[in-house]
N, C-alpha and C positions, 0 to 999 in steps of 0.2 A: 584783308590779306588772307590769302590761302593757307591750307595748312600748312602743305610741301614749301609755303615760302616761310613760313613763319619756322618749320625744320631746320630749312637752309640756314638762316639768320641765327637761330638758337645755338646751330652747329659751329659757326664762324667767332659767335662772340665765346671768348678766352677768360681766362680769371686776370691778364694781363694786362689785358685792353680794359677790361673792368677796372682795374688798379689805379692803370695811368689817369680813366676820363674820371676818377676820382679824385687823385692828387689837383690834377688840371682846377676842375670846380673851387678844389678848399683852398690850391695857392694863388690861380690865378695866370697861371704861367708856365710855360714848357721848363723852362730852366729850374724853375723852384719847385717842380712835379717832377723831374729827374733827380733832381739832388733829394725830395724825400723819398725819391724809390729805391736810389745809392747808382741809378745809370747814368751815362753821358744822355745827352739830349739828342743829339741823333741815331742814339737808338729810343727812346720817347718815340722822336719823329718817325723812324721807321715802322715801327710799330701800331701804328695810326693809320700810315700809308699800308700796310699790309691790311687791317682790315679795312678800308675804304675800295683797295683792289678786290678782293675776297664779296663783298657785298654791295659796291658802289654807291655806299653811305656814308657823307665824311662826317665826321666827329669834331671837329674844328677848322677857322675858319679865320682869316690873317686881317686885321684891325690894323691898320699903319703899322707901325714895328714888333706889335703883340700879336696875340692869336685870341680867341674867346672860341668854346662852346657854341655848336649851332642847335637847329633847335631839336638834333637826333643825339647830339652830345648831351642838352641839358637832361630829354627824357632817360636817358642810363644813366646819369649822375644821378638821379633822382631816384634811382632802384639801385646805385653800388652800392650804399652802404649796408644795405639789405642782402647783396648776394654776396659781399665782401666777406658780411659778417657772418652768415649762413655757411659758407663754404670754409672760413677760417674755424667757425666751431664745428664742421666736421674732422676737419683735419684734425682736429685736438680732441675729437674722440677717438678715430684712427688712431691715431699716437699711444693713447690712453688702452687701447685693444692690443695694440702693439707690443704697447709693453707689458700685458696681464695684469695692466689696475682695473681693468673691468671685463665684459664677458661673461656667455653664460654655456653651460655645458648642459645639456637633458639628459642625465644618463637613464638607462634599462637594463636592470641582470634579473636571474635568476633568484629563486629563492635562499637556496645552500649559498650564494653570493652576497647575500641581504647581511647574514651577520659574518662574513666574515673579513670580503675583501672590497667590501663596497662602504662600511663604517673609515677604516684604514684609508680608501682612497681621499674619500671627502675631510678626512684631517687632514691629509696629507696637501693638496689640493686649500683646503683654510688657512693653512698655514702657514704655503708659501705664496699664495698669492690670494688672499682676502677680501678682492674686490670682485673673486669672478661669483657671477650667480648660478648656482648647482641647485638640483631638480633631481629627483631619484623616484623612479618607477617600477614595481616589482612585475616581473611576466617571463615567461615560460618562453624559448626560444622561435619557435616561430611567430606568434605575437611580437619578440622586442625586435625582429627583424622587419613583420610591417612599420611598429612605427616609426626606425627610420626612414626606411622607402615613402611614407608618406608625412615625415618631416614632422613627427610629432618627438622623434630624437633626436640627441646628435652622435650618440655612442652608444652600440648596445654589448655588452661580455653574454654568450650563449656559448655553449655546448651542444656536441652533436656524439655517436658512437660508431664504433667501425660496422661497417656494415649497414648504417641507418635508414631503413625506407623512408622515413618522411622526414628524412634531412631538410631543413629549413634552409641552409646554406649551398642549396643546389640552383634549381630553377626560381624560387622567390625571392631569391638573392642577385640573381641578375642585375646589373649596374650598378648592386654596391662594392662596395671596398671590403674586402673578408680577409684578415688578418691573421694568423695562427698567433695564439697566446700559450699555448703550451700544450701539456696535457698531465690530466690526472687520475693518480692511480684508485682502482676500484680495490674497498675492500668488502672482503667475507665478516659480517657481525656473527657471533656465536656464544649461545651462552655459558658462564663459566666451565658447569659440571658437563662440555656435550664431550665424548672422546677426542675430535680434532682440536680441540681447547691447547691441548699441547703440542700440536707440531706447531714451528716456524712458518711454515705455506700450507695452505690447504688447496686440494685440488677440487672445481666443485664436485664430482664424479663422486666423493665423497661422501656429499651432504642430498645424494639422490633419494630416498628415502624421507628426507628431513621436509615437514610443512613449509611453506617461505611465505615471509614477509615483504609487500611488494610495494614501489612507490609509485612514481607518476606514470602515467601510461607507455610513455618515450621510454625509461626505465625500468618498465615491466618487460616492454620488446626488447630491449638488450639484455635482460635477462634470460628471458625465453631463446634469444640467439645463442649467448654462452652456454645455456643448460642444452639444448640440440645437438652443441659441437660435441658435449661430453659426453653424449648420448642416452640422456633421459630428458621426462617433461617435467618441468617442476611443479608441485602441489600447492598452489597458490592459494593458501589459506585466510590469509588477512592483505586488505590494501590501506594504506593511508598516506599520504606526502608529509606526515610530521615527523621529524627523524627523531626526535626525543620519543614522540609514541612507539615508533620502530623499534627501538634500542631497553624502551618498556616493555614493552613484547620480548622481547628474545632473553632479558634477564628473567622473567618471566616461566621461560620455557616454551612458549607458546610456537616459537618456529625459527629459524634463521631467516639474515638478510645480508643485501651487496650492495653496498651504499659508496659512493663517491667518499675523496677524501674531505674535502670541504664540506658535505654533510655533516659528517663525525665532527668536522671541526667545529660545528656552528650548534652543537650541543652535548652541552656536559654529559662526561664518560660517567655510565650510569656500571658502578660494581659488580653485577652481576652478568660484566659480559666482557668477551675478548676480541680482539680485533685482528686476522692475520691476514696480510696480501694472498692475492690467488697466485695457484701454482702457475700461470701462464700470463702472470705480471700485467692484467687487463686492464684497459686506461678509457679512459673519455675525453675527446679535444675540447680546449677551450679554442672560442674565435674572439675575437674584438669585430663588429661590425658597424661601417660610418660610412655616409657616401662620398660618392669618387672625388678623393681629393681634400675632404674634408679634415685629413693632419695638415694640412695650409693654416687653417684658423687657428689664431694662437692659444684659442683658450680650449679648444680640442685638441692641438698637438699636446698641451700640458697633459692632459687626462691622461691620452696614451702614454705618454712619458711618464707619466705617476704611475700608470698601471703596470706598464714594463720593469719599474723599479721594484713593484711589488711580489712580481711573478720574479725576477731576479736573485728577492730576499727568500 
C-alpha cells in the first residue's frame, strides 16, 4: 500500500470506530457493543457505514441473524486495544496538564531577578501547584531572549532602558510574545558622609565630579545616557556586576553608583551608604517574554499569573 493510501486510511480511522470494532470483538454483537458504549444500535450501525463509505473497507459482515468481524475488522480489533489505551492515557495526561497536576515551566531572568523575584515565584508556583516541573536559568537579557526563540525556554523576565541601542526586545524578538511587566525605579547609591547624602532626590548633575561605579555593560550605556542628558561624562572608575561589591565600594568612598531597585533588593544595605531616587524619577522596563501564544499552556499561563501577582504586591 502507498503512502498517500496508508494517509488516507490513517485519516478516516476515528477513536469511535476504533471503540465500537472493539466492543463488537469482546461482546460479539452490535447490540451488546452499543449498550457497552451507552448508544442505540443504529447509531453502532451507522457508524460502521460511515467508515466503510469513507474507505470502502467494511468492518463487519451479516452471519444469518448476527454479524461477525471480517478479516479488516479482526486486524483493528487486534490493534484497538492498543490505540484505545494509548489515546485514553493521553487524554488523562491532557486532563492532568489541564488541571496543573503536572507541566513544566523553563524559566530565564536576570541576575538582580535571581534573589529576588524568581526565589518568591517558584514558591509561589510549589505551592500552589506541586506537580509542575520548574527549571531556572540565570542570563542577561538578550541571551534569555534567544533561548526562547530557540525553545530552550518557556518564559524569560528581561529588562531593557529608555533609549536602548541594543534593545534585545526589538528586532531579535520578532515572533515573540513581549509582555510589559512594569517598571523599575533607578536609584543613586551614595556614601553616607557624600554632601547629597541628605537631600530626598539627587539630581545626577550633581554627582558630575564624583568617580562611578559601574555595572553590566547594558548598564554602563544607560548610565552614560543619563550622565550626557545632564551634561557631563562620568569617570568610570570601577566596574563589576556584584551589587554587594558595588555597595562595598561606595561605603568605602571609593565612588557612587545607580543601581536598579531589585539590585539594592537582592543585597543587604551595607551602613555606610544611602540610597535616594533620581531627581528625574529614572526607570528600566521590565518585559515578561514567551512565544506566540504560549499563555494558552496552563502551566505558562500560571507563571505569568504568579508573576503578575508578584509585580501587583
Amino acid at each position: 500500500m502507498s503512502d498517500a493510501s496508508t494517509e488516507a486510511l490513517a485519516a478516516a480511522l476515528d477513536l469511535q470506530t476504533v471503540r465500537v470494532v472493539r466492543q463488537i470483538a469482546e461482546r460479539g454483537s452490535l447490540t451488546a457493543a452499543a449498550e457497552a458504549l451507552g448508544y442505540s444500535q443504529p447509531a453502532v450501525s451507522q457508524q460502521l457505514r460511515r467508515f466503510e463509505e469513507r474507505t470502502g473497507i467494511a468492518l463487519v459482515e451479516r452471519v444469518g441473524r448476527g454479524i461477525r468481524l471480517t478479516e479488516s475488522g479482526r486486524v483493528l480489533a487486534r490493534h484497538a486495544n492498543a490505540v484505545a489505551t494509548a489515546l485514553e492515557e493521553a487524554a488523562g495526561e491532557l486532563a492532568e496538564i489541564r488541571g496543573l497536576r503536572t507541566g513544566r515551566v523553563r524559566l530565564v531572568a536576570f541576575p538582580s531577578a535571581s534573589a529576588t523575584l524568581v526565589p518568591r515565584l517558584i514558591a509561589r508556583l510549589t505551592a500552589s501547584h506541586p506537580g509542575l516541573d520548574l527549571t531556572y536559568v540565570e542570563a542577561e537579557p538578550p541571551e534569555a531572549v534567544a533561548a526562547v526563540r530557540v525553545d530552550r525556554a518557556d518564559l524569560a523576565l528581561t529588562f531593557s532602558y529608555p533609549g536602548d541601542r541594543d534593545d534585545p526586545h526589538r528586532a531579535s524578538a520578532r515572533g515573540l510574545e513581549v509582555r510589559p511587566f512594569g517598571d523599575e525605579p533607578m536609584r543613586l547609591v551614595l556614601p553616607v558622609t557624600h554632601p547629597a547624602a541628605a537631600d530626598e532626590v539627587v539630581g545626577l548633575e550633581q554627582l558630575r565630579d564624583e568617580p562611578w561605579i559601574a555595572g553590566c555593560p547594558r548598564c554602563r550605556g544607560h548610565l552614560l545616557e543619563l550622565a550626557a542628558t545632564a551634561g557631563f561624562v562620568p569617570r568610570i572608575a570601577f566596574e563589576t556586576d556584584n551589587f554587594v561589591a558595588v555597595e562595598g565600594m561606595v561605603a568605602q568612598g571609593l565612588g557612587v553608583a545607580l543601581l536598579p531597585d531589585l539590585a539594592l533588593a537582592a543585597s543587604p544595605r551595607h551602613r555606610g551608604v544611602v540610597v535616594r531616587p533620581t531627581a528625574h524619577a529614572d526607570v528600566r522596563s521590565l518585559h515578561l517574554v514567551t512565544a506566540k501564544g504560549a499563555e494558552r499552556v496552563p502551566a505558562v499561563g500560571a507563571a505569568i499569573a504568579a508573576l503578575e501577582g508578584l509585580a501587583g504586591r
